[in-house]
C-alpha positions as CSV (number, residue, x, y, z in Angstrom):
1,X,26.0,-61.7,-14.0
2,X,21.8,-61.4,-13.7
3,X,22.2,-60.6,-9.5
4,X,25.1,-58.1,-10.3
5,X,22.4,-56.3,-12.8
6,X,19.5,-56.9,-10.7
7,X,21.9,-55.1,-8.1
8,X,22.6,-52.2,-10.0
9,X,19.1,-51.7,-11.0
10,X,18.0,-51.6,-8.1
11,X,20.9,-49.3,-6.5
12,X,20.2,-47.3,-9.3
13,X,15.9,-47.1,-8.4
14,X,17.3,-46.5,-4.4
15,X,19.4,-43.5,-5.7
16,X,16.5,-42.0,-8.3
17,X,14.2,-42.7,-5.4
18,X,16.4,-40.7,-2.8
19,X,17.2,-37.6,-4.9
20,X,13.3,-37.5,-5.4
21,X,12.9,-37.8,-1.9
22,X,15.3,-34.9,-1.1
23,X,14.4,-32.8,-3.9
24,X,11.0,-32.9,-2.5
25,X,12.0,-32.0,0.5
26,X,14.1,-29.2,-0.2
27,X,11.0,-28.1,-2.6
28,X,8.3,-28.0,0.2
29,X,10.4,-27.0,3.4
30,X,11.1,-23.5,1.5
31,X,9.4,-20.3,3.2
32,X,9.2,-16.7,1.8
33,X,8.4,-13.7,4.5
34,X,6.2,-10.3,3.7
35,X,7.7,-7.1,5.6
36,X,6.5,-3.4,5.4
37,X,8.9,-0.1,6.4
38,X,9.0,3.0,6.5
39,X,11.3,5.0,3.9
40,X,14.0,7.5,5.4
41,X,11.9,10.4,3.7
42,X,8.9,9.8,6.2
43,X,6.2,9.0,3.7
44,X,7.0,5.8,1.5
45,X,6.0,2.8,2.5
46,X,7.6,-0.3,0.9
47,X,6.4,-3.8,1.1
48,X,9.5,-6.5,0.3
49,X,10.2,-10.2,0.5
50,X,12.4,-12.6,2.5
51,X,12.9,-15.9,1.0
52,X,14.2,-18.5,3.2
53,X,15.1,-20.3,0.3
54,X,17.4,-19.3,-2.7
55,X,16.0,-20.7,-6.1
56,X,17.1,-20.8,-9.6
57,X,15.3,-21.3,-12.5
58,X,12.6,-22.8,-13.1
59,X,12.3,-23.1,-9.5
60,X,12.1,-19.4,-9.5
61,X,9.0,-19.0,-11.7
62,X,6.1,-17.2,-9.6
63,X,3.0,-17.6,-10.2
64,X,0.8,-15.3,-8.2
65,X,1.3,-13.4,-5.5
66,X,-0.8,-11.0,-3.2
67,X,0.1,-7.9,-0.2
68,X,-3.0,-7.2,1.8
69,X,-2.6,-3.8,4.0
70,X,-4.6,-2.6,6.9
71,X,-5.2,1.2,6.7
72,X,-7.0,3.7,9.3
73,X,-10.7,4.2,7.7
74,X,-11.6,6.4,5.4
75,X,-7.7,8.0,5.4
76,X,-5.7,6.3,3.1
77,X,-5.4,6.7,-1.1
78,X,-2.8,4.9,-2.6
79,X,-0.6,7.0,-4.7
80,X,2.7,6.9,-6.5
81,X,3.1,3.2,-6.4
82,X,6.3,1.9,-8.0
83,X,7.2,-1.7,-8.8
84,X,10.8,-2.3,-7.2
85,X,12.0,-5.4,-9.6
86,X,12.3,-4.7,-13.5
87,X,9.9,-6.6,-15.8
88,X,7.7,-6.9,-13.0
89,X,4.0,-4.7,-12.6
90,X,1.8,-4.7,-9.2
91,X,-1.1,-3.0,-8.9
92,X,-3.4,-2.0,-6.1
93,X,-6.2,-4.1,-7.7
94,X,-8.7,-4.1,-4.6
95,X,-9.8,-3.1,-1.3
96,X,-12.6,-3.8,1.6
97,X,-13.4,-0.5,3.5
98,X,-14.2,-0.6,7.5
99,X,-16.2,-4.3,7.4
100,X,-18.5,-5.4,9.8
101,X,-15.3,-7.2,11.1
102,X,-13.1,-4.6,11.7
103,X,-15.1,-1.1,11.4
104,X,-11.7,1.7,11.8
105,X,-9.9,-0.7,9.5
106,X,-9.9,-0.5,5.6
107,X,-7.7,-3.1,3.4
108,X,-6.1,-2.7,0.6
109,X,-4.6,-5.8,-1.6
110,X,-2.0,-5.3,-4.1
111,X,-1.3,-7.9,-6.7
112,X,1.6,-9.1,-8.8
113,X,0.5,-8.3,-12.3
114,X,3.3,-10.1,-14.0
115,X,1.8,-14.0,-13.5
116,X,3.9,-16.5,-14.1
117,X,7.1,-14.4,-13.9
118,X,10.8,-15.5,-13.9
119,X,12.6,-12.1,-12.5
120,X,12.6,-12.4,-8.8
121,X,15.9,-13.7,-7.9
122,X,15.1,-15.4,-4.3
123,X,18.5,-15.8,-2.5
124,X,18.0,-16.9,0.9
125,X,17.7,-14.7,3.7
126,X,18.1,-11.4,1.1
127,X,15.9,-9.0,1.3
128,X,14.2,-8.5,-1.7
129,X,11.9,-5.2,-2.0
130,X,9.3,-5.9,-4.0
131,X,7.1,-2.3,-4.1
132,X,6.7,1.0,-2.6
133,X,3.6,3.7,-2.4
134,X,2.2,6.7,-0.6
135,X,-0.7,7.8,1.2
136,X,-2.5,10.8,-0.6
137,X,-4.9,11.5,2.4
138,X,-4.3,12.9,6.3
139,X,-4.6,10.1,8.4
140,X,-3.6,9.1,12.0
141,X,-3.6,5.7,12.9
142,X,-1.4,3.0,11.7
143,X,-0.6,0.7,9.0
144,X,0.7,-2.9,8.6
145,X,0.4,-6.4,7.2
146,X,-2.5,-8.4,7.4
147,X,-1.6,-11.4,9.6
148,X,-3.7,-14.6,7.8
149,X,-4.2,-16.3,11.3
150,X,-5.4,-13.6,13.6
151,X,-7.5,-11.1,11.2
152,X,-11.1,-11.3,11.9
153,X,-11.6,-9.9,8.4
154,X,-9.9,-13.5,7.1
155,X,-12.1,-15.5,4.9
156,X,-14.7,-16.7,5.1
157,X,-15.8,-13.0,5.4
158,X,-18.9,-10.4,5.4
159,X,-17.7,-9.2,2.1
160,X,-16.4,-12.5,0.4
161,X,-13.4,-10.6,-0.2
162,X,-10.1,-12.2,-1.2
163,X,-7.6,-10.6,1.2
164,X,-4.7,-12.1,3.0
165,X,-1.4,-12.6,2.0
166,X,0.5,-15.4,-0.9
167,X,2.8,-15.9,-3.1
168,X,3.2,-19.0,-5.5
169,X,6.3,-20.5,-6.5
170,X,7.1,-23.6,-8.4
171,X,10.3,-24.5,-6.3
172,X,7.6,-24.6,-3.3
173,X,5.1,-26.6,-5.3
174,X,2.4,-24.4,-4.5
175,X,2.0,-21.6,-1.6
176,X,5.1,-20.3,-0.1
177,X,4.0,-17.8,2.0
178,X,4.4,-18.1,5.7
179,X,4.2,-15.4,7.6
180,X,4.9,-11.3,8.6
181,X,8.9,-10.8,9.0
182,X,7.6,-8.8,12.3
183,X,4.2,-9.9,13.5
184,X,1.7,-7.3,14.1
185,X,4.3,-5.0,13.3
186,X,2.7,-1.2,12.6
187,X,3.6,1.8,11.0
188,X,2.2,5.5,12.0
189,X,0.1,6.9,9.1
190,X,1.6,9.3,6.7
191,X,0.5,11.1,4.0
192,X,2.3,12.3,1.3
193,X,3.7,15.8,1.4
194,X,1.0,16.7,4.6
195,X,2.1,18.3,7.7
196,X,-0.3,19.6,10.2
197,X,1.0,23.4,10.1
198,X,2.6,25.1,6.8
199,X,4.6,28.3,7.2
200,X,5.9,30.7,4.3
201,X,7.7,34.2,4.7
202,X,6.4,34.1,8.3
203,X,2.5,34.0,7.0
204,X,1.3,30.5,8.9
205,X,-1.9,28.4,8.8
206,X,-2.0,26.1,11.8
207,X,-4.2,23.0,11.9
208,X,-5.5,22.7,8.7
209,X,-7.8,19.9,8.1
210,X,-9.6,18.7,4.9
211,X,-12.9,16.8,5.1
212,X,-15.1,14.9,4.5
213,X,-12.8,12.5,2.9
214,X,-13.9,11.1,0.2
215,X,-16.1,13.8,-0.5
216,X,-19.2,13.9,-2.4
217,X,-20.9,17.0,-2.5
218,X,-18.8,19.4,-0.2
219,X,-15.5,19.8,1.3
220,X,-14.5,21.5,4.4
221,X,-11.2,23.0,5.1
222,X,-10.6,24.2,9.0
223,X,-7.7,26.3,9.8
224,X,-6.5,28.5,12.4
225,X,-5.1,31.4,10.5
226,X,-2.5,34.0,12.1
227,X,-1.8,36.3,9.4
228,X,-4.7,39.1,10.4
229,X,-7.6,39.5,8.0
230,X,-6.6,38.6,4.3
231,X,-8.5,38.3,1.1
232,X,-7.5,35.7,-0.9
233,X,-8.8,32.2,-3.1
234,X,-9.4,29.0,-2.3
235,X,-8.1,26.8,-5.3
236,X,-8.8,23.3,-6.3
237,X,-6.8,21.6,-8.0
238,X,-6.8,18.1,-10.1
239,X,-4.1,15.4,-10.6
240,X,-2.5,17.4,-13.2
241,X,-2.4,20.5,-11.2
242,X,-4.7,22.3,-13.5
243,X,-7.2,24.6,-11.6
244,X,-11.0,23.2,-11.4
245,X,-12.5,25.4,-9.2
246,X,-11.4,29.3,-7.6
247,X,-13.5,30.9,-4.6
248,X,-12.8,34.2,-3.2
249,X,-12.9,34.0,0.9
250,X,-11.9,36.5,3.2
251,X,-9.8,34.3,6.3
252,X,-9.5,36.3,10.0
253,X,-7.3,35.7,12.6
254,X,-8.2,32.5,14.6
255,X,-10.3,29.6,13.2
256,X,-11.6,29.9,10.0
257,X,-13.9,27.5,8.4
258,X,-14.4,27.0,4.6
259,X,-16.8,24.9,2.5
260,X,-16.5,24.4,-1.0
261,X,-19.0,22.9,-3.2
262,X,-17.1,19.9,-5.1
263,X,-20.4,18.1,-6.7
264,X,-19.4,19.3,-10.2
265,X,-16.3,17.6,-10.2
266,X,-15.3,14.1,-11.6
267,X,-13.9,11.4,-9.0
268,X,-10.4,11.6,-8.9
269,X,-7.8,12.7,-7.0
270,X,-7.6,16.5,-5.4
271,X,-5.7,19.0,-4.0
272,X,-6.3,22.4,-2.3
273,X,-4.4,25.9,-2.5
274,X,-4.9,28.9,-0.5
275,X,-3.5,32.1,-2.7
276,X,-3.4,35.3,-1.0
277,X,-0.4,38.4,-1.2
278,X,1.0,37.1,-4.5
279,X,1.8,34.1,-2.0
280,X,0.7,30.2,-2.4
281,X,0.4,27.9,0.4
282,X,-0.8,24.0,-0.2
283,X,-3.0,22.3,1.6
284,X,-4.4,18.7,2.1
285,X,-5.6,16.6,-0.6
286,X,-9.1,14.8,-0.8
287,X,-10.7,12.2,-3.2
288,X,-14.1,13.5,-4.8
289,X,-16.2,9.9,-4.2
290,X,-19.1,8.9,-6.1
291,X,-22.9,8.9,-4.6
């Protein structure tokens, strides 16, 4: 009778330790996957997740989680940034402009604001989008995922930023992160709403470009006009779309250039109008920076 009990115990220890061992296992081998696109209209970005891994709860619950993006310097403004999963909030909380490390490259981190949150639903190999925002500046270049083994910028860095990608989850014990679903993968630059010529009833402004960019004490606009000579105003305009700032200018045919003083204003976010002929056309937007 004491050997069968002794046997029992210690099947029953071999079993305990066994699911332990394979719980573990299954806990740490788990791998999630960052992956940036391209909307179908041309101008949203959107960062999601691949779990490798399906978890249910608790295993689910996320702890932190960071999305670091390379950018072209001095072109990109986040705008219109939308969390994707309900309950959940991310925020572009930081960014590193052209470092020592990487001087045409800015990066911008965007973290999970919901800590410690219970509503992402990992499901192995789904897709799981995550966020999606804009670009409020012209830009050329392009944009993508920060890769945490190849990025000179990676800390230690000039700046003693924290940048890279993670994400914690309790079914991985710790870090899950593991890697770019495409590595170096890169996006052209877009900005929202910009093309490089706008036309209206025929009347057409080619090459129009907005700088500098932020701007502190002027802005330029440059344009190739083609409507003859035209009197007209040069608008600004803030966030809300209410008007700031109105200059008469008289544009000619051919390249016209335009500076408007811009110290007065607040930082924030701006756009530009030309209105001429009972006509509006819109033009880039810039961010007035701070000295």
């Amino acid at each position: 009778m004491t050997f069968s009990k002794m046997n029992n115990t210690q099947i029953f220890k071999g079993l305990l330790t066994s699911l332990f061992v394979l719980t573990t296992f299954c806990m740490t081998t788990a791998q999630v996957q960052f992956k940036l696109t391209m909307l179908e209209d041309g101008e949203t970005y959107q960062v999601s997740m691949i779990p490798q891994k399906s978890w249910a709860h608790p295993y689910n619950i996320t702890s932190t989680a960071q999305v670091t993006v390379k950018v072209p310097a001095n072109s990109f403004e986040v705008d219109d940034l939308k969390s994707l999963q309900l309950n959940v909030d991310w925020q572009a909380n930081s960014r590193s402009d052209h470092p020592v490390e990487a001087p045409g490259t800015d990066y911008i981190s965007f973290g999970l604001g919901s800590l410690g949150t219970v509503d992402f639903n990992y499901e192995a190999g789904v897709e799981m989008p995550l966020f999606t925002f804009k670009n409020a500046l012209p830009c050329s270049g392009d944009v993508s995922l920060m890769d945490n083994e190849e990025d000179p910028f990676m800390a230690p860095n000039s700046r003693n930023a924290n940048v890279g990608n993670s994400i914690t989850v309790f079914g991985a014990r710790g870090e899950a992160y593991t890697g770019n679903v495409i590595a170096n993968s890169a996006i052209p630059c877009q900005a929202e709403g910009f093309t490089t010529s706008i036309e209206s009833n025929e009347i057409v402004a080619k090459a129009t470009k907005v700088y500098p960019n932020p701007a502190i004490n002027e802005v330029f606009v440059d344009m190739n006009w083609t409507n003859g000579k035209t009197e007209g105003d040069f608008v600004i305009l803030d966030a809300t779309g209410r008007e700031v700032k109105r200059q008469a200018i008289t544009l000619v045919d051919g390249f016209n250039q335009v500076q408007l003083p811009v110290e007065q204003l607040t930082f924030g976010l701006y756009s530009i109008e030309v209105q001429f002929d009972n006509q509006t056309l819109a033009l880039d937007r810039f961010v007035k920076g701070t000295k």
